[in-house]
N, C-alpha and C positions, 0 to 999 in steps of 0.2 A: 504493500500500500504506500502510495505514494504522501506523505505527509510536507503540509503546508502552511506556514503561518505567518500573519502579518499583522506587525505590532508598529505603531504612531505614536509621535512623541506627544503630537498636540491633541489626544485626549480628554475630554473635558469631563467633569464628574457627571455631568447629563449625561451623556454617550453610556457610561459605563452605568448608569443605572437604567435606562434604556434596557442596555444589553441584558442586566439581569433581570428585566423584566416588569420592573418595579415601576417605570414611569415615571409623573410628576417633573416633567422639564418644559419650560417655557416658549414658547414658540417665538420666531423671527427672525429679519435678520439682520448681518452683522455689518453695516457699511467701515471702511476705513479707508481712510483720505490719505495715500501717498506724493499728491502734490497737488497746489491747484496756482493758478497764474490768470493773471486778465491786463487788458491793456487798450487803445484806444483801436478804433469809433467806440466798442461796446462790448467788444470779446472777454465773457468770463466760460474757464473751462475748467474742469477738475478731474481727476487722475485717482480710482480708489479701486479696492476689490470688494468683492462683495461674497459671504460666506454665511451658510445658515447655522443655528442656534448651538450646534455640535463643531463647527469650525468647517464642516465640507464646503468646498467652491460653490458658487450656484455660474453656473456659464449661461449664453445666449440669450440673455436679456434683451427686450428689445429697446430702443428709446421710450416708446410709447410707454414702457414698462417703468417708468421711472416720472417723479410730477416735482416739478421747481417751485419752490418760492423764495421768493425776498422781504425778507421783515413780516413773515409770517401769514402774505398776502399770496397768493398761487399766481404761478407765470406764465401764460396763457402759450400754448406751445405753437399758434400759428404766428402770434407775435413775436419768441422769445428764436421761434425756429430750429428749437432743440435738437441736436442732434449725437450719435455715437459715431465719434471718430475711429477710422483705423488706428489702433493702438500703438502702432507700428512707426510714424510719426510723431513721437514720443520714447516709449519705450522700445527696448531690447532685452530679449531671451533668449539666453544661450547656457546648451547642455553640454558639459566635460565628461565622458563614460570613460571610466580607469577599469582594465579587464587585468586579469589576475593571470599570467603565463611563465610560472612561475614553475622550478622541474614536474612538481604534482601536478600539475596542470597539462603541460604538455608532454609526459608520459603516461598519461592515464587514457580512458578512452571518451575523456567532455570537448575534444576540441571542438568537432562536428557541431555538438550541440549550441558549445557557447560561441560558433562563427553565425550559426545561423539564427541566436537568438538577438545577437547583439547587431546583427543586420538589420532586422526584421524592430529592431528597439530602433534604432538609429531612422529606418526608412519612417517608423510610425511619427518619432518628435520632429523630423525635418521638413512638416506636414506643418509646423506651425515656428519653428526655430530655427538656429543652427546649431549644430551638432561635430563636435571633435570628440577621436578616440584615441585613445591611450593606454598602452599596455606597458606591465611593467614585471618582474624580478626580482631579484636578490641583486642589481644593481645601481647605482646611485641613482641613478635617473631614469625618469619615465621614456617612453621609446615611442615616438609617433609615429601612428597608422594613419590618421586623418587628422589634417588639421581644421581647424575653423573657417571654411572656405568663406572669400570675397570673391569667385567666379560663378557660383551658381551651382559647383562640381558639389555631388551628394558623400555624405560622410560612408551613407552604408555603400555605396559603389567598392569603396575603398578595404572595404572587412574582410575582403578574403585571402589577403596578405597576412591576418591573423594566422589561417590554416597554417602557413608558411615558416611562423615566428619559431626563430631560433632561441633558445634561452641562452643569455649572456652570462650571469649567472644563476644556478641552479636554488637561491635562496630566497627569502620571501620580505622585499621592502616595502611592507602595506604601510608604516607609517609616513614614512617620506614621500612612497608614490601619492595619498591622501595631502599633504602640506603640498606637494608640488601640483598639484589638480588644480589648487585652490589659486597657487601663484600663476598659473597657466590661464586660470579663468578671468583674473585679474588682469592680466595681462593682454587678453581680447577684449574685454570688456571696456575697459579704459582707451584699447582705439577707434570704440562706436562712438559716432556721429548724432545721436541723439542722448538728452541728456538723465532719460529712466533706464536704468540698466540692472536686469535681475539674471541669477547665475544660478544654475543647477550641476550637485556633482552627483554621479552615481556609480559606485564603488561597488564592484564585482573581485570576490574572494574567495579561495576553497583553503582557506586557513591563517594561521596568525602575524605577525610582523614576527622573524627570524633573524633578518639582518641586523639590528638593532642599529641601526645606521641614526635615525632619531625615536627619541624617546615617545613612550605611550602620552609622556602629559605635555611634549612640546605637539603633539599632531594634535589633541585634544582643545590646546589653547589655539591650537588653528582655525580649527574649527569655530571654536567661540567667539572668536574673533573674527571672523565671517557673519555674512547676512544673507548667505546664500543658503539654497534646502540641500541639505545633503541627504542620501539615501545609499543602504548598502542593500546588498545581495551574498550572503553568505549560504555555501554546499559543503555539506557534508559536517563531521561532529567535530571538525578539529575545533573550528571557532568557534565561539560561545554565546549567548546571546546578548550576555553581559557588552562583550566585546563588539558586537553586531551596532547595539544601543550608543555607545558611544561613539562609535562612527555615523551610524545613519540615525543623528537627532531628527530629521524631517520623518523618516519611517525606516523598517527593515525589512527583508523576509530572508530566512533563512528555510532550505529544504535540503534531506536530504537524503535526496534521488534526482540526480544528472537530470533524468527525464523531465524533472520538474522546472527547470531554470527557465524555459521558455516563458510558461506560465508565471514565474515570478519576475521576468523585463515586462512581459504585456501589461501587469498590474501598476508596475513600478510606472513606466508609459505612460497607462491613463491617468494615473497621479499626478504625473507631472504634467499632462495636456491641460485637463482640468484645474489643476493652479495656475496655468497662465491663461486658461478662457475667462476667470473671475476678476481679473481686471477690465476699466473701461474707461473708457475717455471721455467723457458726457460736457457739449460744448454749445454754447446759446450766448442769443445777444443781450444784454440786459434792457430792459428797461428804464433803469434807474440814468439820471446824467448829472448827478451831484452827490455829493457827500458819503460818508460810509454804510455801509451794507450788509447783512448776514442772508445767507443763500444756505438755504437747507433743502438737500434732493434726500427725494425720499420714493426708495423701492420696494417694486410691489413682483411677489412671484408664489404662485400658489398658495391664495389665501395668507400669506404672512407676510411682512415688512421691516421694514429698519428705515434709519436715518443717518444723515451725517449733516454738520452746518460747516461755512466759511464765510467770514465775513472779506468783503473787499470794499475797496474805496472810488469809486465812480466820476470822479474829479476830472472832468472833461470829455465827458462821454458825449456822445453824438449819433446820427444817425450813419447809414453805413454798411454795419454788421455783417460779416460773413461769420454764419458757425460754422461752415465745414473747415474754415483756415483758423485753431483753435493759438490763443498765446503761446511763446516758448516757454518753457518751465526752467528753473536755475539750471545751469549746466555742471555747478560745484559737486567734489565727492559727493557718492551717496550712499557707499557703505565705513563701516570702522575703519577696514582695511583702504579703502579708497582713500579715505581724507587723510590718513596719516600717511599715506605716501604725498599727498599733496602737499603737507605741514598745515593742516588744517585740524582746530580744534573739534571735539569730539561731538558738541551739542549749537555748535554755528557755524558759520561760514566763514569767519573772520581770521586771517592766520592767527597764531601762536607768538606771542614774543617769545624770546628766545632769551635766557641769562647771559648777559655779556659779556661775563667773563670765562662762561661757562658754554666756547662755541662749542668743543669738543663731547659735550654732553647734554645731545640732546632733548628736549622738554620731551614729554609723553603726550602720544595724541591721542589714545584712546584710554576711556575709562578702564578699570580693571576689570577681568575676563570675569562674567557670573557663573555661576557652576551649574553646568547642566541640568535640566528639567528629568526628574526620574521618568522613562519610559513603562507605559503602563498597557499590559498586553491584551489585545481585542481577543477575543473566542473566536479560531479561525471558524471559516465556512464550513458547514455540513453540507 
């Protein structure tokens, strides 16, 4: 029997009483505002995802699915001309897949498996992203199969040079290939062109970090120190779940039957599709043409809703309006890791001063690392 299980970090006490049965969780949903921007004739737009009462995505909303108002007053949507922009004019998502080809790996008999499941993973997200793969070893560094393409060339075209993969060395650098993912994602990310940038890793493994090349709690503060969803895929009983958990804080599945791995990227996939379809770009002209403002959109999807406000300031506003051409949003960092390579403080925009006497020692840009969320395990599927 093939056994299967998948455990999420973000869990909510509802979900888990749901699941046993018990009920009593409140319905609605969750709006959160990732950025909003507005600028003249009239253009206010906002930037948020939306998730229902248990923390799931809700996708495919429509405009019509969502009702504006300003100062409490509703925004008449032939007037305001509301619209959802391509999200893509804004934001970017991009997946880093680390495969684990490592001597257990490629002397056993999963490579089949995991060329054709990490194809078939790579073709499904490249349907809404882009996608780079990376395998790695018992050596320093990760070894590119596919990188981040700028020509349109598909990640998964590139997979079957997995089949191919020679192991460099025969030992297992899952902590450094993990930190280096993250440096790699960083590294693409920072050369996109628009100024919302989200990053996904997904960590494919059939056993422990070996090489001890870096430490369990420097990969660990890697991670923390990221704001991207990371997710593993751990086969077979070497790894543990324990260990699964603190890699994939966004979720994990461990199985362990070969046969299963397939089954556990398709999952891992629509997980990850689904958290980038719950973002939206929702863009209208105001009304308003003076003074400050509070705008609360509020969504409506099967029978339940939520809210979010922003206020803006209308200070010259005029006629004009195009909502399909929605303001630019800041272009500054936008993760931990982003702004403190910029030398950007943790919680604004504004550099850092630096001690003067102290060039050689640099100020800290990020808060200190919070200690992981205990992962809390769902009842797989019957």
């Amino acid at each position: 029997m093939v056994f299967l299980q998948y455990h999420a970090r973000s869990v909510t006490a509802c979900s888990l009483i749901l699941a046993a049965g018990l009920g009593g969780c409140s319905s609605g949903l969750k709006l959160t505002r990732v950025d909003a921007a507005h600028r003249k004739p009239s253009n206010v737009a906002v930037f948020f995802a939306v998730q229902d009462s248990d923390g799931e995505p809700v996708a495919d909303l429509l405009a019509t699915d969502f009702k504006i108002y300003e100062d409490g007053r509703i925004v008449s949507i032939d007037e305001s001309r509301q619209t959802i922009v391509n999200p893509e004019v804004a934001a970017v998502h991009q997946t880093l897949l680390l495969v684990d080809m490592s001597a257990s790996v490629t002397e056993s008999d999963q490579v089949a498996q995991i060329v054709q499941a990490s194809s078939e993973f790579s073709a499904q997200i490249e349907s809404h992203q882009k996608v780079a793969v990376y395998a790695f070893d018992g050596s320093r560094d990760i070894h590119e199969i596919a990188p981040f393409s700028e020509s349109g060339e598909r990640a998964a075209a590139a997979l079957g040079s997995l089949a191919d993969f020679h192991t460099k060395d025969p030992s297992t650098n899952l902590n450094g290939a993990v930190v280096q993912g993250l440096d790699r994602l960083d590294e693409s990310l920072d050369r996109a062109t628009v100024p919302l940038r989200f990053g996904t890793l997904v960590v494919f493994t059939d056993g422990t970090d070996r090489a001890a090349r870096v430490s369990l709690q420097e990969m660990v503060d890697a991670i923390d120190a990221s704001q991207y969803e990371v997710y593993a895929i751990g086969v077979g009983n070497e790894i543990d779940d324990a260990t699964l958990a603190r890699i994939g804080r966004s979720g994990y599945i461990r199985v362990n039957d070969s046969a299963a791995i397939k089954s556990a990227f398709n999952q891992i996939g629509d997980r990850i599709l689904a958290y980038t379809r719950r973002y939206y770009l929702l863009s209208y002209c105001s009304p308003a043409r003076a003074g400050k403002h509070t705008v609360t959109i509020e969504a409506h999807a099967q029978d339940t809703s939520g809210q979010l406000t922003h206020e803006f300031d209308a200070k010259g506003f005029e006629p004009g309006c195009d909502a399909s051409a929605p303001p630019p949003f800041d272009t500054s960092g936008r993760t931990a890791r982003s702004r403190k390579k910029l030398g950007l403080a943790p919680d604004n925009r504004a550099p850092e001063k630096k001690p003067a006497k102290k060039a050689a020692q640099p100020a800290p840009a990020t808060q200190p690392a919070q200690p992981a969320q205990p992962v809390e395990p769902v009842p797989p599927p019957s």
